[in-house]
ZALUMLO-53496 format. One line per 5 residues: number of its first residue (from 1); their letters; for each residue x, y, z of N, C-alpha, C, O, CB. Coordinates in Angstrom, 1 decimal. Glycine has a CB too. Layout:
N
NUM = A = X Y Z X Y Z X Y Z X Y Z X Y Z ~ ...
***
This chain:
179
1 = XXXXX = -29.1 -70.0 98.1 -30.1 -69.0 97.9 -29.8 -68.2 96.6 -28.8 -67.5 96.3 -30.2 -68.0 99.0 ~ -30.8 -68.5 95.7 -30.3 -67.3 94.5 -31.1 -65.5 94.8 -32.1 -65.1 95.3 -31.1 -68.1 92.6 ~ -30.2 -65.1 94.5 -30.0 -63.8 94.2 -30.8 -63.4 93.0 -31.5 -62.4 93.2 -28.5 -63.5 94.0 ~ -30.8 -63.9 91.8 -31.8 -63.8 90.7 -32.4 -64.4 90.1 -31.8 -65.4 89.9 -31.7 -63.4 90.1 ~ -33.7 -64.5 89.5 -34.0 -65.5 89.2 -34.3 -65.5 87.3 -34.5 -64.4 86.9 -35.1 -65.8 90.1
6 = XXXXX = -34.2 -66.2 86.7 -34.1 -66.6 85.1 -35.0 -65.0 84.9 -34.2 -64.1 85.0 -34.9 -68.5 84.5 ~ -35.9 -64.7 84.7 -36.9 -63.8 84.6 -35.7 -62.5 85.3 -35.1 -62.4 84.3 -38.6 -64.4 85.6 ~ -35.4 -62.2 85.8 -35.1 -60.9 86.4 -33.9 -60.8 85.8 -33.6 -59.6 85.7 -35.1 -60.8 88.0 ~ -32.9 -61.7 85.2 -31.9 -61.9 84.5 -31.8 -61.2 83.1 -30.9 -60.5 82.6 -31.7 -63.1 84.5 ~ -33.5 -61.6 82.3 -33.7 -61.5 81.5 -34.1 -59.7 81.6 -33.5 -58.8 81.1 -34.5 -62.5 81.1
11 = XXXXX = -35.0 -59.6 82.1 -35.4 -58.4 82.4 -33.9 -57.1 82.5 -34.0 -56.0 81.9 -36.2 -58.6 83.7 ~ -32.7 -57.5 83.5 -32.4 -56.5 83.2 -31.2 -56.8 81.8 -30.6 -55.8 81.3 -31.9 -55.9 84.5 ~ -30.9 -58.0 81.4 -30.5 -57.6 79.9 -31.3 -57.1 79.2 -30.5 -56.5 78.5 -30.2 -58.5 79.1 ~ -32.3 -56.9 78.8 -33.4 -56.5 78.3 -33.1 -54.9 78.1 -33.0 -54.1 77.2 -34.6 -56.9 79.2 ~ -32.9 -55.1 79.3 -33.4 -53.3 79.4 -31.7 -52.6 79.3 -31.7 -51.5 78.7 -34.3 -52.7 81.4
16 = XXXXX = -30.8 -53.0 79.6 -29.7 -52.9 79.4 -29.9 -52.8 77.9 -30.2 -51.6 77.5 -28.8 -53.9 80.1 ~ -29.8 -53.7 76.9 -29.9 -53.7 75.1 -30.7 -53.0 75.0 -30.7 -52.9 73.8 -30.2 -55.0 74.2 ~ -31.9 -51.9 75.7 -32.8 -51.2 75.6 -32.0 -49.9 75.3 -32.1 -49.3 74.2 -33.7 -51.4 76.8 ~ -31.2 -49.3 76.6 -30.9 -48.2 76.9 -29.7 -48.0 75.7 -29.3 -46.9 75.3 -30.5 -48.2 78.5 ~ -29.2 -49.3 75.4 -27.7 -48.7 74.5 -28.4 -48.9 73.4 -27.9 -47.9 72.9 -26.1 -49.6 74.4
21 = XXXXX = -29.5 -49.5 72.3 -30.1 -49.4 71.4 -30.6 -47.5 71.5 -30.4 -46.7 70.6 -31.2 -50.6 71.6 ~ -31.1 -47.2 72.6 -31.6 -45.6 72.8 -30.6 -44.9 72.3 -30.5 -44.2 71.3 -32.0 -45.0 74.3 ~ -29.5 -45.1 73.5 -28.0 -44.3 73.1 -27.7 -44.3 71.7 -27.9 -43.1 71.2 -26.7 -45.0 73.8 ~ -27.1 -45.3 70.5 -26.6 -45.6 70.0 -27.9 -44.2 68.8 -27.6 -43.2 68.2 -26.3 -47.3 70.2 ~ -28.9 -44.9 69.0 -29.8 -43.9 67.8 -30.0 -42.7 68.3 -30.1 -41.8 67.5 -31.4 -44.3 67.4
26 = XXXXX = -30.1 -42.3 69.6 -30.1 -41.0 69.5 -28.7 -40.1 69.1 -28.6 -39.0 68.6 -30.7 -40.6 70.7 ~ -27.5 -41.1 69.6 -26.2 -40.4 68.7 -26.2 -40.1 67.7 -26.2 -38.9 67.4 -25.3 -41.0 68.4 ~ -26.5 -41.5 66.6 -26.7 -41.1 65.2 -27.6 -40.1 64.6 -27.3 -39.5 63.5 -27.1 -42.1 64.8 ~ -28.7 -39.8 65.1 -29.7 -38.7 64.9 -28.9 -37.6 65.3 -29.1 -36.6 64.6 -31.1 -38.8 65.6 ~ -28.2 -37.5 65.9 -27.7 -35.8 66.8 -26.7 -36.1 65.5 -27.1 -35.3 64.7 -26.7 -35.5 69.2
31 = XXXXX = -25.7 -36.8 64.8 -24.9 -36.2 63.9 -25.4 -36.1 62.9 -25.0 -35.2 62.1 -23.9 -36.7 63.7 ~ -26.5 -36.8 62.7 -27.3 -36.4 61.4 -27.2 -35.0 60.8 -26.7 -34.5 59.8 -28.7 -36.6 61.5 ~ -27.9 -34.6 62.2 -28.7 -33.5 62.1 -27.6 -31.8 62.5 -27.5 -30.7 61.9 -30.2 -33.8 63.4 ~ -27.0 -32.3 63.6 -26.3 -31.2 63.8 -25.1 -30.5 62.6 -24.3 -31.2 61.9 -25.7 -31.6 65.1 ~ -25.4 -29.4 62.6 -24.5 -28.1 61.6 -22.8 -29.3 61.7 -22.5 -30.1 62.6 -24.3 -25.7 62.8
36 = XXXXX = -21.9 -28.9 60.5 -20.8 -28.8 60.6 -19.6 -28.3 61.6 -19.7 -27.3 62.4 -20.8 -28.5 59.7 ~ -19.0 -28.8 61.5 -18.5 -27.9 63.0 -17.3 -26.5 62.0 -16.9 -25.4 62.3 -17.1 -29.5 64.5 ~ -17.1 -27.4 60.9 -16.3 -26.0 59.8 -16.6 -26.2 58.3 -16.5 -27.4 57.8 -14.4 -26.0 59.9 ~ -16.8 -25.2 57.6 -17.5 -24.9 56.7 -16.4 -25.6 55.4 -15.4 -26.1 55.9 -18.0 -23.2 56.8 ~ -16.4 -25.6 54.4 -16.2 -26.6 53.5 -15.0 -25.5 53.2 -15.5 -24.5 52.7 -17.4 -27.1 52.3
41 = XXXXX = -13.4 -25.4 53.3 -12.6 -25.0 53.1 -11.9 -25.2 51.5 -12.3 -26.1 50.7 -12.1 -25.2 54.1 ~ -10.7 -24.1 51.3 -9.7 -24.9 49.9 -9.1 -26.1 50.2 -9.0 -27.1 49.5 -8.2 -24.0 49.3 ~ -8.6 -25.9 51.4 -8.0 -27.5 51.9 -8.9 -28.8 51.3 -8.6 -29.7 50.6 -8.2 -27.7 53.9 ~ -9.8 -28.4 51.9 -10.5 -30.0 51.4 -10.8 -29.6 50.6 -11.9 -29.9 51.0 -11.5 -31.0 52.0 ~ -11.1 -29.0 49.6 -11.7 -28.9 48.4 -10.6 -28.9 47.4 -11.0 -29.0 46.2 -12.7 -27.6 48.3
46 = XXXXX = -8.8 -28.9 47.5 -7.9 -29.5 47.1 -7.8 -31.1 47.0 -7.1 -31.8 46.3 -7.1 -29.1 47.7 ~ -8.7 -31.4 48.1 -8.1 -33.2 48.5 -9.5 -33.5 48.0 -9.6 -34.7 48.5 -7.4 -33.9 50.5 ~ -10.4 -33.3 47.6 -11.3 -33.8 46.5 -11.4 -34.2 45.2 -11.6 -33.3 44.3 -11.9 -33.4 46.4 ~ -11.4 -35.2 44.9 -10.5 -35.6 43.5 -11.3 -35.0 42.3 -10.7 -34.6 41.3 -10.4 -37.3 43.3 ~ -12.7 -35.1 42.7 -13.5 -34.4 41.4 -13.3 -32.8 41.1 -13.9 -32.1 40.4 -15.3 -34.6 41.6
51 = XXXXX = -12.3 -32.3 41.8 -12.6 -30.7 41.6 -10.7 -30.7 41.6 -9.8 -31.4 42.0 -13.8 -29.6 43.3 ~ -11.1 -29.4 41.0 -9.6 -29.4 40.1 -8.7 -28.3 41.7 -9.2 -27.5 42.5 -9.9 -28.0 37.7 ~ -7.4 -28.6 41.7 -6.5 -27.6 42.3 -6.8 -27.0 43.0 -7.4 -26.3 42.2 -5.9 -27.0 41.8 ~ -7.0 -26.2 44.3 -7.4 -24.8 44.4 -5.8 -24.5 45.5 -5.6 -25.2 46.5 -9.5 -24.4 45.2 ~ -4.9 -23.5 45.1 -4.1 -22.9 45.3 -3.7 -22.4 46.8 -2.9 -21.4 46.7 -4.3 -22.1 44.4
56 = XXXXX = -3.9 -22.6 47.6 -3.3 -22.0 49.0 -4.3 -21.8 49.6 -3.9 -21.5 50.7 -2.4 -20.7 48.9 ~ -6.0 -21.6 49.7 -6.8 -20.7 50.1 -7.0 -19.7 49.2 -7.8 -18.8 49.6 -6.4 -20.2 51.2 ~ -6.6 -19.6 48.0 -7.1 -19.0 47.3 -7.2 -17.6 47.4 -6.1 -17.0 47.5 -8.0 -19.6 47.2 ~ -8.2 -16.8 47.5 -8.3 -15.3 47.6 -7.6 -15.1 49.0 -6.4 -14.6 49.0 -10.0 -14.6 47.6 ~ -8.2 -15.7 50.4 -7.4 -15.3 51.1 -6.1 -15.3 51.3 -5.6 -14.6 52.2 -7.7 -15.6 51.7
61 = XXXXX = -5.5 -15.9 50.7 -4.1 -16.3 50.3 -3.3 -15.0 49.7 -2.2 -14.6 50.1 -4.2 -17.7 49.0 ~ -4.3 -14.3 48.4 -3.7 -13.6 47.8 -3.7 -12.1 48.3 -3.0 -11.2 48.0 -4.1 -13.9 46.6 ~ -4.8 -12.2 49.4 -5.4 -10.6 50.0 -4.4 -11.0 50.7 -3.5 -11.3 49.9 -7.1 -10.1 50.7 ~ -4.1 -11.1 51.8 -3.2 -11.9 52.6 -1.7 -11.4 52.4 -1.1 -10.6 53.2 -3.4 -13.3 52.3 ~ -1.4 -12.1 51.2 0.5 -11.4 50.7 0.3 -10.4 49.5 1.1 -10.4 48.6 1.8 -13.0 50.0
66 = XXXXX = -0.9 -9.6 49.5 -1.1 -8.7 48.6 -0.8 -8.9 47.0 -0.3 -7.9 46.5 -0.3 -7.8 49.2 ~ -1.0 -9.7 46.2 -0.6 -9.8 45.3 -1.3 -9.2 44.4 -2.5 -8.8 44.5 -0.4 -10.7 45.2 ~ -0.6 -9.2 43.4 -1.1 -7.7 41.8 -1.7 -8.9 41.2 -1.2 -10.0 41.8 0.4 -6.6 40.3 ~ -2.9 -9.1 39.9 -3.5 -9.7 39.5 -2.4 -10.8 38.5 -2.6 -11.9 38.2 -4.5 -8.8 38.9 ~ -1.5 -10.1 38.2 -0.6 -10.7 37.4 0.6 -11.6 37.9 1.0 -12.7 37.5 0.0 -9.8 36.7
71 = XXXXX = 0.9 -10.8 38.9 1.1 -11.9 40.0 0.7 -13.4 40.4 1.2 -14.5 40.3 0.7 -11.6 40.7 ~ -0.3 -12.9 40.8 -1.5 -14.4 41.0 -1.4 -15.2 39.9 -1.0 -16.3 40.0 -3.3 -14.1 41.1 ~ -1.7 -14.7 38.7 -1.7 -15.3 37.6 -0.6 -16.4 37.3 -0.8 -17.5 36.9 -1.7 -14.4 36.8 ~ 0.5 -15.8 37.6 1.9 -16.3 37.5 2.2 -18.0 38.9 2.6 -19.1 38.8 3.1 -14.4 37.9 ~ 1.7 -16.9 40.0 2.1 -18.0 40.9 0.6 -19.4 40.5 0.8 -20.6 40.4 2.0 -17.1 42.8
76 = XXXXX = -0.2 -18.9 40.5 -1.6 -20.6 39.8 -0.6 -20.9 38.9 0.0 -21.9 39.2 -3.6 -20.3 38.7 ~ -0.3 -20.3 37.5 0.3 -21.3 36.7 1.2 -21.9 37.0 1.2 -23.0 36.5 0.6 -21.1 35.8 ~ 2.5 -21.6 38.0 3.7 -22.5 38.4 3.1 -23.4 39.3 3.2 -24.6 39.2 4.8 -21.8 39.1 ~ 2.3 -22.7 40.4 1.8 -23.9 41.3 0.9 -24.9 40.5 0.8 -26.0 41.1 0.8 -23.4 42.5 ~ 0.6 -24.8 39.7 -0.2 -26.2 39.0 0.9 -27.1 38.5 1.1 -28.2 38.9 -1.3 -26.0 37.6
81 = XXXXX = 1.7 -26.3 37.7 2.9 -27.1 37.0 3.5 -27.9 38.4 3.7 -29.2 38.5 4.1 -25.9 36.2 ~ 3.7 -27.2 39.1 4.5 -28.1 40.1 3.6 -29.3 40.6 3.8 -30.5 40.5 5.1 -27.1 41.4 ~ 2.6 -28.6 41.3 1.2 -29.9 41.3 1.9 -31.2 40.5 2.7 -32.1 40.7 -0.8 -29.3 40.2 ~ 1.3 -30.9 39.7 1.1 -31.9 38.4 2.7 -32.8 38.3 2.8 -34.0 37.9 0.9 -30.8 36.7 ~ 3.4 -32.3 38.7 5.5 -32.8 38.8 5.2 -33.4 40.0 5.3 -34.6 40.2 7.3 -31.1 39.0
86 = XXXXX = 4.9 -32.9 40.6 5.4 -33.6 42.7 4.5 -34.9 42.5 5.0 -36.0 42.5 4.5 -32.2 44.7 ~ 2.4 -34.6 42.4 2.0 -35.7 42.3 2.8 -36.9 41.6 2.8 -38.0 42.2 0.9 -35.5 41.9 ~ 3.3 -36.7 40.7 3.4 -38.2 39.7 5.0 -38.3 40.6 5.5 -39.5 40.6 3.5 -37.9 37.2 ~ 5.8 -37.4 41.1 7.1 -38.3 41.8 6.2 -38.9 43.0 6.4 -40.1 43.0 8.6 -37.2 42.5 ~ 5.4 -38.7 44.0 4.7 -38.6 45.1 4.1 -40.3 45.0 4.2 -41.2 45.8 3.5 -37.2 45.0
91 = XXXXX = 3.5 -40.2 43.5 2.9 -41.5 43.1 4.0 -42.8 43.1 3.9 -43.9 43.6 2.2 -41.2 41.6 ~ 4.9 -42.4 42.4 6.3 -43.7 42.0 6.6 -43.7 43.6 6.5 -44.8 44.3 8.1 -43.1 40.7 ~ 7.0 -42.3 44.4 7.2 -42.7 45.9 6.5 -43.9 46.8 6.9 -44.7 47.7 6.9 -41.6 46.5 ~ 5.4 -43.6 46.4 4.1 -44.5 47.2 4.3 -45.6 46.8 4.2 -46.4 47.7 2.7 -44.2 46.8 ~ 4.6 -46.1 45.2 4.6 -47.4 44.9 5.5 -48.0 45.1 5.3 -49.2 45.4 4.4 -47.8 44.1
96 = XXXXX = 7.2 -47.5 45.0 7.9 -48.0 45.6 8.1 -48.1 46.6 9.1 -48.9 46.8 8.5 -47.9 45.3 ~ 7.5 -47.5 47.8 7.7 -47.9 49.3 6.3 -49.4 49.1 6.6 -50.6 49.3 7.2 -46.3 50.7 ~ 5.5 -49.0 48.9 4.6 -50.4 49.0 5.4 -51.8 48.2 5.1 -52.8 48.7 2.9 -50.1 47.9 ~ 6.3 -51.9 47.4 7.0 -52.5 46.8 8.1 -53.1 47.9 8.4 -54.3 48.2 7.4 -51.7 45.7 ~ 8.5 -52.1 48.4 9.6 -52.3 49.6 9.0 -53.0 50.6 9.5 -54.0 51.0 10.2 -50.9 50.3
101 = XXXXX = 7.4 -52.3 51.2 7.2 -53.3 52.4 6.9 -54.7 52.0 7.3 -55.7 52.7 5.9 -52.9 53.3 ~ 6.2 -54.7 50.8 5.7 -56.4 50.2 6.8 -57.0 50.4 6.8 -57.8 51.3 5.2 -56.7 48.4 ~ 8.0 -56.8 49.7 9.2 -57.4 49.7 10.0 -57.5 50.9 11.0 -58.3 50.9 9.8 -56.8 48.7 ~ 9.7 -56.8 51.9 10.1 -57.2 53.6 9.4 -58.3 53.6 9.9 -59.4 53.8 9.6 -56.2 55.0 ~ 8.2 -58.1 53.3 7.2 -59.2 54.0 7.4 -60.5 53.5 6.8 -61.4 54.1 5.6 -58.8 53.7
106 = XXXXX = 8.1 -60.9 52.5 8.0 -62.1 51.8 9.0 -62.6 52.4 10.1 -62.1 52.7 8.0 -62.0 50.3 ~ 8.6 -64.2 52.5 9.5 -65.3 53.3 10.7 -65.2 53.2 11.3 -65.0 54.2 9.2 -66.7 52.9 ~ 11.0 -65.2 52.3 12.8 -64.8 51.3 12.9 -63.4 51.1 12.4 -63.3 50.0 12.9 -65.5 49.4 ~ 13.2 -62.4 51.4 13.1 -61.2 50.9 14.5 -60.7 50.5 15.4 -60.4 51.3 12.4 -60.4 51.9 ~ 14.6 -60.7 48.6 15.7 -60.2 48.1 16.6 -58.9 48.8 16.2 -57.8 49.2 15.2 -59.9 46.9
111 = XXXXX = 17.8 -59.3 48.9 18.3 -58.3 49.8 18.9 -56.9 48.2 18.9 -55.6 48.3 20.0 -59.2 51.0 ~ 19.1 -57.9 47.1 19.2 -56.6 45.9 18.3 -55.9 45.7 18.5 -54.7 45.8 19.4 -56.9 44.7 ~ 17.0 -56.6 45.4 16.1 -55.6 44.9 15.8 -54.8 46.5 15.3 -53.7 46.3 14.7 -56.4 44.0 ~ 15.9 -55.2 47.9 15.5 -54.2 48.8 16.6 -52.7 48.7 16.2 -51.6 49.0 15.5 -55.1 50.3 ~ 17.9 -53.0 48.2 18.5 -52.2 48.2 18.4 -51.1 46.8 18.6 -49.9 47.0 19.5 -52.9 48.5
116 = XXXXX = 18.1 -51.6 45.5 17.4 -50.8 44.7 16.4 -50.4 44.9 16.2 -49.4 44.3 17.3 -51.1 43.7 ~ 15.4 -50.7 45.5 14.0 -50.1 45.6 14.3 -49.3 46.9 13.5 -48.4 47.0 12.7 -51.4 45.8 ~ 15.5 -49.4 48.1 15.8 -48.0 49.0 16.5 -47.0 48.1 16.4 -45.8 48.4 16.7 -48.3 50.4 ~ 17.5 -47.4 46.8 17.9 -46.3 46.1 16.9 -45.5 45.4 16.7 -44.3 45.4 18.9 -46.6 45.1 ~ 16.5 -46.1 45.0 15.1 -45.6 43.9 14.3 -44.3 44.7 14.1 -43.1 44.2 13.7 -47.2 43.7
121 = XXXXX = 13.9 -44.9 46.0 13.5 -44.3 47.0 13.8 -42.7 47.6 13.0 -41.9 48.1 13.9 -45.1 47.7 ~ 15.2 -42.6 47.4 16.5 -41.7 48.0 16.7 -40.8 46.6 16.8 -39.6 46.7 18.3 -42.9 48.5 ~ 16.7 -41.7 45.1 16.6 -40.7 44.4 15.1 -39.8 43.8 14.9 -38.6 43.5 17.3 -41.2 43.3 ~ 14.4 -40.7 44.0 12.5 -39.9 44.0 12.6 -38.7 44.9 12.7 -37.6 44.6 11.0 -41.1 44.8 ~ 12.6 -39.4 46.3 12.9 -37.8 47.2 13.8 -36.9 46.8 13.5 -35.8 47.0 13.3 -38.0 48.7
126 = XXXXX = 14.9 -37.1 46.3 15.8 -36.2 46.0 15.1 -35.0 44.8 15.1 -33.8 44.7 17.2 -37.1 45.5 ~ 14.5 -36.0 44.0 13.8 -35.4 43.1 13.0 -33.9 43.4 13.1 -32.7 43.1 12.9 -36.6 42.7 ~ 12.0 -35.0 44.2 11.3 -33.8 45.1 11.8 -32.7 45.5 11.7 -31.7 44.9 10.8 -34.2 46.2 ~ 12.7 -32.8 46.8 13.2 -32.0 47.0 13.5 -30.7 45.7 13.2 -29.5 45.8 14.1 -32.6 47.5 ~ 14.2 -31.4 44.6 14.2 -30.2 43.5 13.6 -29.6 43.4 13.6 -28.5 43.8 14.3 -30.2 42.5
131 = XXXXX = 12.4 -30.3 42.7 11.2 -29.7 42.6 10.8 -28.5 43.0 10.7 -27.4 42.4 10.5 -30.4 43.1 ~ 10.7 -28.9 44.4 10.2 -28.2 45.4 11.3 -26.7 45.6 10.9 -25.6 45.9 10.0 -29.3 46.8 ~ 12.4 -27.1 45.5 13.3 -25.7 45.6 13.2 -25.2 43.7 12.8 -24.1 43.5 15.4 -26.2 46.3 ~ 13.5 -25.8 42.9 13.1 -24.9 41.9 11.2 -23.6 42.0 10.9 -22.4 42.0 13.2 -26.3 40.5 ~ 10.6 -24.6 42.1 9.1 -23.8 42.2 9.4 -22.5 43.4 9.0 -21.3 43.4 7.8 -25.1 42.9
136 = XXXXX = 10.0 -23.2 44.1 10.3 -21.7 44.8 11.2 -20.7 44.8 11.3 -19.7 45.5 10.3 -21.7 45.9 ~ 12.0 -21.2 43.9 13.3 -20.3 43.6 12.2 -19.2 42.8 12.3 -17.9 42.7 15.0 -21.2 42.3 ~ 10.9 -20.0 42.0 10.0 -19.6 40.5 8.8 -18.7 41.1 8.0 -18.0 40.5 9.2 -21.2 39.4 ~ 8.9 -18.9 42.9 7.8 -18.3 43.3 8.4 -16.4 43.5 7.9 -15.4 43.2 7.2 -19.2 44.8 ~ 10.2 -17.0 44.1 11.3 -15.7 44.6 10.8 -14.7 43.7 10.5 -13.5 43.8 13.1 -16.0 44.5
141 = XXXXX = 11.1 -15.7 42.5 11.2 -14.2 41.0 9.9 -13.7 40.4 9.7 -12.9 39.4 12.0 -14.9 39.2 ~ 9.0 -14.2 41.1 7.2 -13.7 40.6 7.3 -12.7 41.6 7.1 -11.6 41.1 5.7 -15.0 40.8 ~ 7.5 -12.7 43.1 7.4 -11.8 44.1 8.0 -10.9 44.9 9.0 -11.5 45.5 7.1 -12.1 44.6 ~ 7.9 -9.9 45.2 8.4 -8.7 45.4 9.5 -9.2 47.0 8.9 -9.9 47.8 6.9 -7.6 45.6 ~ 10.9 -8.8 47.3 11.4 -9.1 48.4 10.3 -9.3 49.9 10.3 -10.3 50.7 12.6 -7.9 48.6
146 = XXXXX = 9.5 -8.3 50.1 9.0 -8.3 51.1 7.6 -9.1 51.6 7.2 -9.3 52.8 9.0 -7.2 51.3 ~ 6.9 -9.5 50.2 6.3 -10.4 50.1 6.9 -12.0 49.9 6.5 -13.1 50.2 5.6 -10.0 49.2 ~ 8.0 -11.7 49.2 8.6 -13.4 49.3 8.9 -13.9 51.0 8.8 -15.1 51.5 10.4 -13.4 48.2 ~ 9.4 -12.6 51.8 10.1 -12.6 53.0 8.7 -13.0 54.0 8.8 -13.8 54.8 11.0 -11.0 53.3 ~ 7.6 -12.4 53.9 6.4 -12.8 54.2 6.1 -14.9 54.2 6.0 -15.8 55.0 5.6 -11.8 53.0
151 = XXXXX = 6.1 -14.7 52.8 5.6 -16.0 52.3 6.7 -17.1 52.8 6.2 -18.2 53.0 5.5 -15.8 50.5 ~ 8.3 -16.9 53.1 9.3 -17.8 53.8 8.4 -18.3 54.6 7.9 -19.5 54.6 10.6 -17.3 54.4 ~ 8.2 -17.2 55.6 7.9 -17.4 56.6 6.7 -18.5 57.4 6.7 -19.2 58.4 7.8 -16.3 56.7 ~ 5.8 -18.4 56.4 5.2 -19.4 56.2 5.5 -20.8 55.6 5.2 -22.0 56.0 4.5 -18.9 55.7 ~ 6.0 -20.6 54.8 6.2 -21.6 54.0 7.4 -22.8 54.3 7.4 -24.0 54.1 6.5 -20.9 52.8
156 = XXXXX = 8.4 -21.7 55.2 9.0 -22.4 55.8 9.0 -23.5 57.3 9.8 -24.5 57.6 9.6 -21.6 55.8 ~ 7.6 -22.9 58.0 7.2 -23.4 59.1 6.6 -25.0 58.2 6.7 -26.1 58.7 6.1 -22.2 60.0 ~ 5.9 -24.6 57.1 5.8 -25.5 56.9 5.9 -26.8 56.4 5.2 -27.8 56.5 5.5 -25.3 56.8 ~ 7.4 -26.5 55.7 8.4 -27.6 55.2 9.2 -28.1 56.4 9.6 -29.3 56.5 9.5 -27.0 54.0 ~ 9.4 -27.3 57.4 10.2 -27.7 58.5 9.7 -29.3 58.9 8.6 -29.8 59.2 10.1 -26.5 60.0
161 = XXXXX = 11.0 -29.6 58.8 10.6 -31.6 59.9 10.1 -31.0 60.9 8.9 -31.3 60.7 12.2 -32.8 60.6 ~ 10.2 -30.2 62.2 9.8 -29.9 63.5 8.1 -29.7 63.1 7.3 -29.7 64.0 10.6 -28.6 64.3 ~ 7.8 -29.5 62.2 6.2 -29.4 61.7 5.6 -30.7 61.7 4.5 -30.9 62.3 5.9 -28.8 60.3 ~ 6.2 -31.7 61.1 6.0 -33.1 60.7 6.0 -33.4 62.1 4.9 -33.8 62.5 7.2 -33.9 59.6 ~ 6.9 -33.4 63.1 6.8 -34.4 64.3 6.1 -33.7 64.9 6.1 -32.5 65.0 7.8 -34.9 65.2
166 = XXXXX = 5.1 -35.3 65.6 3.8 -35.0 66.7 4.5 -34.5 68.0 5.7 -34.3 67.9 2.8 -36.4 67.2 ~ 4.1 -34.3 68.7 4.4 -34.2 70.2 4.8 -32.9 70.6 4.1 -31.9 70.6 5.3 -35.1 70.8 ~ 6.1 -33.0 71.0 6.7 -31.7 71.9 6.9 -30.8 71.3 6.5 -29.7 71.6 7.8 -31.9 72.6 ~ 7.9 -31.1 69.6 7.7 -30.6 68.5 7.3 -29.8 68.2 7.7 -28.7 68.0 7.5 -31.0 67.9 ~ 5.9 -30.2 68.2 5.4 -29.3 66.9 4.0 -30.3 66.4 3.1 -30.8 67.2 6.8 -29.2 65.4
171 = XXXXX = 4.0 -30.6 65.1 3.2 -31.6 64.8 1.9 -31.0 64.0 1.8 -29.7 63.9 2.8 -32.3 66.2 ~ 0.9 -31.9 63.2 0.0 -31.2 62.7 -0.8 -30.3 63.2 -1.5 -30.6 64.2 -0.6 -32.0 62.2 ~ -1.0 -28.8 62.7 -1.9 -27.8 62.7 -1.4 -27.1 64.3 -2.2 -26.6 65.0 -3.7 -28.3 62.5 ~ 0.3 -27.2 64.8 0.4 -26.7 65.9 1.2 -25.6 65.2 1.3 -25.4 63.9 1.1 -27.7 67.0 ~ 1.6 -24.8 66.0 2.1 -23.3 66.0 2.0 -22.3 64.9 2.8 -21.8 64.1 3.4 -23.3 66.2
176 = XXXX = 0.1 -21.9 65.2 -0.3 -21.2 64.2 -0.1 -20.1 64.0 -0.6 -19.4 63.2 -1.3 -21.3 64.1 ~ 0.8 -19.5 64.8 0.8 -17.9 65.1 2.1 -17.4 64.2 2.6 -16.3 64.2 1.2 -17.4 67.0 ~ 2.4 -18.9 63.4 3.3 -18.2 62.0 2.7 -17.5 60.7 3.2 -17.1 59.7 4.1 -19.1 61.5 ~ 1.8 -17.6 61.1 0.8 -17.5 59.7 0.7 -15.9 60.0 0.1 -15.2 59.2 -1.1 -18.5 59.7
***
C-alpha cells in the first residue's frame, strides 16, 4: 500500500521550496530595511582604510580624561607617529608568520629558515613591544599624574593578555566597567 502518491510527493516539495523561498526573502528584506543596531563609531571609522586615523574616540576620549587643547594636540601627533611605526612592524609581522606557515606547509620544510623566520618573529614583537612602551613613556610626559593614572587604567586592561583570552578570562569587549 503506498502511503503517497508521485503527485502528493510533489506537492509537498513544492510547498516546502515554497515556504523557505518566503523565509529566505522576507529575511533579506527585514535586513535591508531595518535601522543599524549601532551607529557608525571611531572604531570603525579607524579600520576604514579610506579615512585617515581617528585617535581613541576622539572628543569623547578627550572630554573623558580632560585634556587642555595642547594636550590633545600633542597626544594626535604621537599617536599617529606611533600608528604609522607599529602598522609597518605589524605588516613585516604578518608576512613573516604567513612565510612561516607556507614553509610548515611545504613537503620538505627547511628547518633553518623555520628557525630564522621564528627569530625574525621574536625580534619584530620585541620591536613592538618598544614601540609601544616608548609612546607611552611619550604619552606619561604629555599628561598630568592623575590623568596618566586615569588613562593606565585603561590602557592597561587593554594590553593585558587576560583581555586577549576568550572565555573565563576575559576576552573581547568583556570587563567594561574599567573604562
Amino acid at each position: 500500500m503506498k502511503l503517497f502518491s508521485n503527485i502528493q510527493i510533489w506537492i509537498w516539495v513544492l510547498a516546502t521550496l515554497l515556504v523557505v523561498n518566503m523565509a529566505v526573502t522576507g529575511s533579506i528584506l527585514w535586513h535591508q530595511h531595518k535601522k543599524p543596531d549601532f551607529p557608525s563609531s571611531p572604531r570603525t571609522q579607524r579600520m576604514m582604510p579610506e579615512r585617515k586615523y581617528i585617535p581613541m574616540g576622539s572628543q569623547k576620549w578627550k572630554e573623558e580624561m580632560d585634556f587642555t587643547t595642547e594636550q590633545w594636540k600633542k597626544l594626535e601627533a604621537g599617536l599617529s607617529d606611533f600608528f604609522k611605526i607599529s602598522q609597518s612592524i605589524l605588516q613585516k609581522l604578518n608576512e613573516n608568520q604567513n612565510a612561516l606557515f607556507e614553509e610548515i606547509n611545504n613537503q620538505t620544510p627547511d628547518l633553518q629558515l623555520l628557525d630564522s623566520l621564528a627569530d625574525e618573529l621574536g625580534y619584530l614583537h620585541a620591536q613592538l613591544r618598544k614601540e609601544s612602551a616608548r609612546h607611552l613613556l611619550s604619552v606619561k610626559a604629555i599628561t598630568t599624574p592623575e590623568q596618566y593614572e586615569k588613562m593606565s587604567k585603561i590602557i592597561g586592561h587593554w594590553m593585558s593578555p587576560m583581555h586577549l583570552r576568550p572565555g573565563l578570562y576575559g576576552g573581547h569587549r568583556r570587563n567594561r566597567e574599567f573604562r
